[in-house]
Steps between C-alpha positions, in 0.01 A plus 500: 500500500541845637328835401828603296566157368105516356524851382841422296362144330146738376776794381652258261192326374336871484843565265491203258154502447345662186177390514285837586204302617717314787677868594155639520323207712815543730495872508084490609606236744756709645283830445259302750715418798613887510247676581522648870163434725495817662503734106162291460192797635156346509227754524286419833231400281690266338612387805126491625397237220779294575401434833169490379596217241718330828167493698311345233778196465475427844130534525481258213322737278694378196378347154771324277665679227257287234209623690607862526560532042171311495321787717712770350399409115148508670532827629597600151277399285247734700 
């Protein structure tokens, strides 16, 4: 099925549909694939702890997501 073929079918199921939760599932889907790479500005620090968080992964310096809420309601309770 081709690009224009694709885009016609979702036109007509965008036009007979009335259910508001569907239109707005497919409009945040749609909303997602839009955006262009190069509007997106990451400060340098930003960009700094993302390589730092990279460096960790591949150092193995990781704890599972389980582990991490488990310290984290830890580090709140003190």
């Amino acid at each position: 099925m081709s690009t224009l073929e694709l885009k016609q079918k979702l036109y007509k199921q965008i036009e007979l549909t009335d259910n508001a939760e569907v239109l707005e599932e497919v409009y945040r889907i749609l909303e997602l694939g839009s955006f262009n790479e190069q509007e997106i500005q990451l400060s340098s620090e930003f960009k700094e702890a993302i390589d730092r968080g990279l460096e960790d992964y591949r150092q193995g310096r990781i704890v599972s997501n389980e582990q991490a809420k488990n310290e984290f309601k830890e580090w709140l309770s003190k």
